[in-house]
C-alpha positions as CSV (number, residue, x, y, z in Angstrom):
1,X,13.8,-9.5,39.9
2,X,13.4,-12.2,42.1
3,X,11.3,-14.6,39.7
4,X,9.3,-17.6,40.4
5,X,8.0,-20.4,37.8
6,X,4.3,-21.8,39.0
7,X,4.1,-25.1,37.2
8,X,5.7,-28.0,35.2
9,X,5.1,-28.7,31.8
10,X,6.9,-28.2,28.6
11,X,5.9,-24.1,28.8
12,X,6.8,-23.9,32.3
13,X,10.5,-25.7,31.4
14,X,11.0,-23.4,28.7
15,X,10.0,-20.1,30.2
16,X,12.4,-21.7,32.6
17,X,14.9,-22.0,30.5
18,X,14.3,-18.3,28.8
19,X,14.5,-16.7,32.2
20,X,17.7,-18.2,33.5
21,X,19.5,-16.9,30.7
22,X,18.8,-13.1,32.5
23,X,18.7,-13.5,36.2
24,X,21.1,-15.9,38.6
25,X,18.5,-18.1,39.9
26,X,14.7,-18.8,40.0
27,X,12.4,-20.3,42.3
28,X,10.4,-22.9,40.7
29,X,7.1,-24.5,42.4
30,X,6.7,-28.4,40.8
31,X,4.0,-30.3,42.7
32,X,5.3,-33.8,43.4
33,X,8.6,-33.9,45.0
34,X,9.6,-37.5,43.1
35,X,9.3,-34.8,39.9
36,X,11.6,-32.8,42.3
37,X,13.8,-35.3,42.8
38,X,13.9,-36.9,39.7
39,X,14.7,-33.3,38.3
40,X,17.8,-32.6,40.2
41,X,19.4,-36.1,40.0
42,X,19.3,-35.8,35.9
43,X,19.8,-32.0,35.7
44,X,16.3,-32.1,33.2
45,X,12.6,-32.0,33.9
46,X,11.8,-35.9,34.0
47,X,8.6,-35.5,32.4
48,X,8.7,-32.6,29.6
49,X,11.6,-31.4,27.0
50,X,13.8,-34.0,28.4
51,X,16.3,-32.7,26.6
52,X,16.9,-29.4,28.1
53,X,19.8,-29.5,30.3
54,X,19.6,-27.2,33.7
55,X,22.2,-25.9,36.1
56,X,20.7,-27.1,39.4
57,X,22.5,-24.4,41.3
58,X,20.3,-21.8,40.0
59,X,17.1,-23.0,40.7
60,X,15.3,-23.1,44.4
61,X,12.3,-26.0,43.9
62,X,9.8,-26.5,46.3
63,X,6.1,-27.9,46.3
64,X,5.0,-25.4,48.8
65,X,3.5,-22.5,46.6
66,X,3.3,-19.9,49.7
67,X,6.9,-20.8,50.0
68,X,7.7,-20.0,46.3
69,X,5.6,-17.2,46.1
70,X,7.2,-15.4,49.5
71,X,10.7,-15.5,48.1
72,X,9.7,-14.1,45.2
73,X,8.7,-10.7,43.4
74,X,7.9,-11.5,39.8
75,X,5.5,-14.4,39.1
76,X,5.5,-16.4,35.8
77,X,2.1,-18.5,35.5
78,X,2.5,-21.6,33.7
79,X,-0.3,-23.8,34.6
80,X,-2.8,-25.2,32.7
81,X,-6.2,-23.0,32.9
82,X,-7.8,-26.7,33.7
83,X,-6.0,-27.2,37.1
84,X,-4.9,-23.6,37.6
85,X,-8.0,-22.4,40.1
86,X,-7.3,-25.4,42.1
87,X,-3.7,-24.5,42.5
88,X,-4.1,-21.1,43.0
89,X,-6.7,-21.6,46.2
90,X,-3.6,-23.2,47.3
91,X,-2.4,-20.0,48.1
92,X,-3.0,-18.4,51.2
93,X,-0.5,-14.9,52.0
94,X,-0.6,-11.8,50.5
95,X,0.5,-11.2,46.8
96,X,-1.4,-8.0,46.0
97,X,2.3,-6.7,46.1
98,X,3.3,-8.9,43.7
99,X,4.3,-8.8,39.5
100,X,2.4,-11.7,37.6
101,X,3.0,-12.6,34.3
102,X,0.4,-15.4,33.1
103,X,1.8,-17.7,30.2
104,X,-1.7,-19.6,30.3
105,X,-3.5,-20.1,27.2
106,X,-6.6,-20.1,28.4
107,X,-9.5,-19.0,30.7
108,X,-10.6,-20.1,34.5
109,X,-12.8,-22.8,34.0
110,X,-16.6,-22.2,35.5
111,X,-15.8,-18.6,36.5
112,X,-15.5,-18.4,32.5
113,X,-12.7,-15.1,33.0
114,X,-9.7,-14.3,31.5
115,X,-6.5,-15.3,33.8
116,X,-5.7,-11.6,34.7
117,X,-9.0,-10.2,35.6
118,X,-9.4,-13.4,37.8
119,X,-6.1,-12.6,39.3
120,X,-7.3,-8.8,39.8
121,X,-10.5,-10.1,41.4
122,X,-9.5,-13.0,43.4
123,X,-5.8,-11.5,44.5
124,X,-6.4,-7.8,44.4
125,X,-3.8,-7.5,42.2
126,X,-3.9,-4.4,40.2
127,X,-3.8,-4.5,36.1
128,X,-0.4,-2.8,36.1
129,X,1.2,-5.9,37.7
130,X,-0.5,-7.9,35.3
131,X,0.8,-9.3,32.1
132,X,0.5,-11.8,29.2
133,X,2.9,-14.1,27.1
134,X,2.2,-14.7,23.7
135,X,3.3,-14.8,20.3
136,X,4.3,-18.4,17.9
137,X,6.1,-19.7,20.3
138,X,6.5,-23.9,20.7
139,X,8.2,-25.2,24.2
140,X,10.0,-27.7,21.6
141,X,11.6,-25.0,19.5
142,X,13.1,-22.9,22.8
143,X,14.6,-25.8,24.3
144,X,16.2,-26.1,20.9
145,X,17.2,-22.5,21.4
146,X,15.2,-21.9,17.3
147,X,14.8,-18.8,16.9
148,X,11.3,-17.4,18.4
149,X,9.3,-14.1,19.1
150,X,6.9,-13.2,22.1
151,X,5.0,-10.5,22.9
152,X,4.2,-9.3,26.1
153,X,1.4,-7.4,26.7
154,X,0.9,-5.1,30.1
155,X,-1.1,-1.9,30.5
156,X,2.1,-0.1,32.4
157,X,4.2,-0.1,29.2
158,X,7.5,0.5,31.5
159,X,6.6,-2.9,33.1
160,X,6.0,-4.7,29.8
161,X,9.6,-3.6,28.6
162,X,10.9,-5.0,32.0
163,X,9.4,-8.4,31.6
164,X,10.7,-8.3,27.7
165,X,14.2,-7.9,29.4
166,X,13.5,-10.6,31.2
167,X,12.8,-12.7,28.7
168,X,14.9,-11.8,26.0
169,X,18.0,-14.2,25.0
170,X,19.4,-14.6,21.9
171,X,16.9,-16.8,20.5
172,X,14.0,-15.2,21.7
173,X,13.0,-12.1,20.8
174,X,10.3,-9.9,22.8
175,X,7.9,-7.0,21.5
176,X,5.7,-5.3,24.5
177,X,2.3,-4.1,23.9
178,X,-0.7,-2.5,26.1
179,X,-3.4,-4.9,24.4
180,X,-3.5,-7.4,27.5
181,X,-7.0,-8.0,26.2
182,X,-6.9,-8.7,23.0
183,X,-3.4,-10.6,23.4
184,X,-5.2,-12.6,26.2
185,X,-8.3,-13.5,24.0
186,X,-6.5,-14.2,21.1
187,X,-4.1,-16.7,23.2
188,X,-7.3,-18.7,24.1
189,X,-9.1,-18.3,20.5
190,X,-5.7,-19.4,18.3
191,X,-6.6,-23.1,20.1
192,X,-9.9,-23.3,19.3
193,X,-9.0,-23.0,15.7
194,X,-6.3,-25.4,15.7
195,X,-8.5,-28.3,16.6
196,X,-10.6,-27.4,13.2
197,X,-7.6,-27.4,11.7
198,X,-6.5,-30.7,12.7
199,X,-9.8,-31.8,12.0
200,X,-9.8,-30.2,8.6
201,X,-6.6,-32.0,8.4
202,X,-7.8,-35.2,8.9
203,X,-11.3,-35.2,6.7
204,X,-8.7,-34.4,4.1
205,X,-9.7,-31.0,3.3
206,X,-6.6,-29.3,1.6
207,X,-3.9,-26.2,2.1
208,X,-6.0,-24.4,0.2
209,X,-9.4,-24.3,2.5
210,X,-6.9,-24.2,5.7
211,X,-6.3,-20.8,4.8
212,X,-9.8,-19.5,4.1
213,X,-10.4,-21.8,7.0
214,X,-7.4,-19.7,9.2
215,X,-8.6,-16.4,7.1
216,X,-12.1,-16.2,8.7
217,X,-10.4,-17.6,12.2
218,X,-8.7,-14.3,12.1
219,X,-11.8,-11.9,11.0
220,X,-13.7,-13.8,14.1
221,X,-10.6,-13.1,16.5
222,X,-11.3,-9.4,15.3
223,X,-14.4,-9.2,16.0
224,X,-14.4,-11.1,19.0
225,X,-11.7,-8.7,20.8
226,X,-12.8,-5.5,19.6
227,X,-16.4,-6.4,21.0
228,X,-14.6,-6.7,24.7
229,X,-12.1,-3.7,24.1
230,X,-12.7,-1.4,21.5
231,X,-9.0,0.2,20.9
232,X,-6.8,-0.1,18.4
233,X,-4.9,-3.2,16.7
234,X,-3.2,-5.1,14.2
235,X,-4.1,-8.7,14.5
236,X,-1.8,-9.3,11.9
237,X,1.3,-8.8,14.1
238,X,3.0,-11.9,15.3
239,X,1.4,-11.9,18.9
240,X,-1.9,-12.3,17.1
241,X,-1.8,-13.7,13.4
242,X,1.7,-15.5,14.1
243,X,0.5,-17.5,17.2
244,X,-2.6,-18.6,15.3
245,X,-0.5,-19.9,12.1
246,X,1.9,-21.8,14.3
247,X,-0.3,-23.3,16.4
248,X,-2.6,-24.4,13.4
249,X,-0.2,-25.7,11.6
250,X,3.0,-26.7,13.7
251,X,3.6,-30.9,14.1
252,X,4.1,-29.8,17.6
253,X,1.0,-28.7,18.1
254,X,-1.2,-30.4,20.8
255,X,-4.4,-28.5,20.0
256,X,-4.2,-29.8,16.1
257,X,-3.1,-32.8,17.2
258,X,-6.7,-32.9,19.3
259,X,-8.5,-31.6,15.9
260,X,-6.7,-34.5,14.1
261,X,-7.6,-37.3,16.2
262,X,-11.6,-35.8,16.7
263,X,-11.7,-35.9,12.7
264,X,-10.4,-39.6,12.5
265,X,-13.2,-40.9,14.7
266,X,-12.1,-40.7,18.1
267,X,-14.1,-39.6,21.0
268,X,-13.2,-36.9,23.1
269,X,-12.1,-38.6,26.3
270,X,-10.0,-41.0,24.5
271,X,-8.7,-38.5,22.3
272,X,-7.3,-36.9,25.8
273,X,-6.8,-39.9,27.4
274,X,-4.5,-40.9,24.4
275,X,-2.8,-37.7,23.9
276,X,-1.6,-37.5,27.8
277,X,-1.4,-33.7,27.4
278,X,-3.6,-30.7,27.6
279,X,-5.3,-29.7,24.3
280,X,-6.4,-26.2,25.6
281,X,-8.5,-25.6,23.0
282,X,-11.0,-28.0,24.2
283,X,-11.6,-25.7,27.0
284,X,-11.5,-22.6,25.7
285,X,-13.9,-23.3,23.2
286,X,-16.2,-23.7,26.1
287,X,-15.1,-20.6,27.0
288,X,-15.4,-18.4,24.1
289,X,-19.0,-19.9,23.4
290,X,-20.4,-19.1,26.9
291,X,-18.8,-15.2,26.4
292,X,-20.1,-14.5,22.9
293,X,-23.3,-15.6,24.4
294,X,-24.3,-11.7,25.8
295,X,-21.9,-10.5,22.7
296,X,-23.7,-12.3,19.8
297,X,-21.0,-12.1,17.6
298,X,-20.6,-13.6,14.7
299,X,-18.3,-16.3,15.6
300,X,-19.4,-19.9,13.1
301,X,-15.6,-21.4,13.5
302,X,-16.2,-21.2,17.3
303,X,-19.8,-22.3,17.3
304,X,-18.9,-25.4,15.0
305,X,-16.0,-26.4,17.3
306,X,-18.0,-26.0,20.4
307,X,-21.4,-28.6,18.9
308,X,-18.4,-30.7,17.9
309,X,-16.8,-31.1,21.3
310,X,-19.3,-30.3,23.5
311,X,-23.0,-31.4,21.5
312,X,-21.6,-34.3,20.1
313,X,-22.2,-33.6,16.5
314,X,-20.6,-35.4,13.6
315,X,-17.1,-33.7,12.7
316,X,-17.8,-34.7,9.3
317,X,-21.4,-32.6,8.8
318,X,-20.5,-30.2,10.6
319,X,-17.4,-29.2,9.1
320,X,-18.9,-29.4,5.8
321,X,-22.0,-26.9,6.8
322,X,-19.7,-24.7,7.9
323,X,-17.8,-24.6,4.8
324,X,-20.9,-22.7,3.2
325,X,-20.2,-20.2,5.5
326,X,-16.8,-18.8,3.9
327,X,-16.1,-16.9,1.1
């Protein structure tokens, strides 16, 4: 595989750092050449897991994305869904050949779809060049080479055990799966409900309600899913249960952190302006909110979070109404 890395945050430097453990080089498309720059004099990504070290030799960078994505085969998408339809116009040859992986956890802002079925629509890419990354798996914890799992989930099942290949080292450890769906919704949901954890968090509710709180997180995940694809499941594998549990309740976690500083009083824009980093969650429970609206399904952990962020209402009330709500 000749593989490419779109982006340059901490998920994009440790996909990074997963893949060159399995291939002799990479081409890597940063956008700001002084990133570039900065990168190859110090051998580490200036800006994210500072710590990770990189052999230089291996890696092609460029800030031309048509360049990147000509010299290469296999595409890993590691940019946040905020900015990624911007970047993505960017591109202007043919890549309805190509293999795209998307690590993004979440959905195409306005358009309001999943990453791969934009990708299919927008690219003409078909769905058995299409995969997804997931799985409890902090950028933090690969560059410390902890042990981690992924999933990766691909409707051609021999494709999906080519890209676990890729990304298998020995401190990752890679399942494949056909459920791009449900891995793909459950990727953007798993945010949403580590803000109400970190909120939770924060208004000093205890362990004990975060896990009826992350127990009905996982019955709305189920029926969210099964609403858009009807096959069968087990949410409580890693790809599904596992990514929500870390990403709820991890100190590393950006999306709690979010949740935590909502709960103490701050507003949203200073929360973000604050954090300096993308809490995706914010987004996606935009997301999920405008898609259930056709479904109607039951989804009160989404609904609360989305009135909270988006209506304005008071963390404190509205966390405390929904705690009627759970058994």
């Amino acid at each position: 595989m000749k593989v490419a890395i779109l982006g340059s945050g901490s998920w994009a430097t440790a996909l990074a750092k997963i893949v060159l453990n399995n291939v002799d080089e990479i081409n890597w498309y940063i956008r700001k050449q002084d990133t570039i720059d900065e990168f190859i004099e110090n051998r580490r990504n200036p800006n994210h897991l500072e710590w990770a070290y990189f052999d230089i030799n291996k890696i092609y960078f460029s800030t031309d994305i048509n360049e990147v994505l000509d010299l290469s085969n296999t595409i890993i998408l590691a940019i946040p869904s905020p900015y990624l339809k911007q970047t993505l116009n960017e591109i202007t040859i043919d890549i309805s050949s190509k293999h795209v992986i998307s690590a993004v956890k979440g959905m195409i802002p306005d358009d309001n779809l999943l990453v791969t079925d934009y990708l299919h629509q927008r690219f003409a890419i078909p769905y058995e060049h299409l995969g997804v990354i997931a799985g409890p798996c902090h950028a933090e914890e690969i560059a410390l080479e902890r042990l981690s799992y992924l999933t990766i989930g691909c409707t051609n099942m021999e494709q999906a055990y080519a890209w676990s290949d890729l990304l298998t080292t020995k401190f990752v450890h890679v399942t494949a799966s056909n459920d791009v769906i449900g891995l793909e919704y459950s990727s953007v949901m798993k945010n949403i409900y580590a803000i109400a954890a970190g909120m939770c968090s924060s208004l000093r509710y205890g362990d004990n309600f975060q896990a009826v709180l992350l127990t009905n997180a996982m019955h709305e995940i189920m029926r969210f899913v099964h609403a858009q694809s009807p096959i069968s499941r087990d949410i409580t594998n890693s790809g599904y249960l596992g990514d929500v549990l870390v990403t709820a309740y991890s100190n590393f976690s950006r999306n709690r952190q979010f949740g935590q500083m909502i709960g103490m009083g701050y507003s949203v824009k200073a929360a973000q302006t604050e954090m300096e980093m993308i809490a995706e969650g914010y987004y996606g429970a935009k997301a999920i909110y405008l898609a259930n609206k056709e479904l109607g399904i039951d989804l009160p952990i989404v609904d609360a979070m989305y009135q909270i962020l988006y209506g304005r209402k008071s963390p404190k009330n509205t966390i405390k109404e929904l705690t009627q709500k759970f058994q």
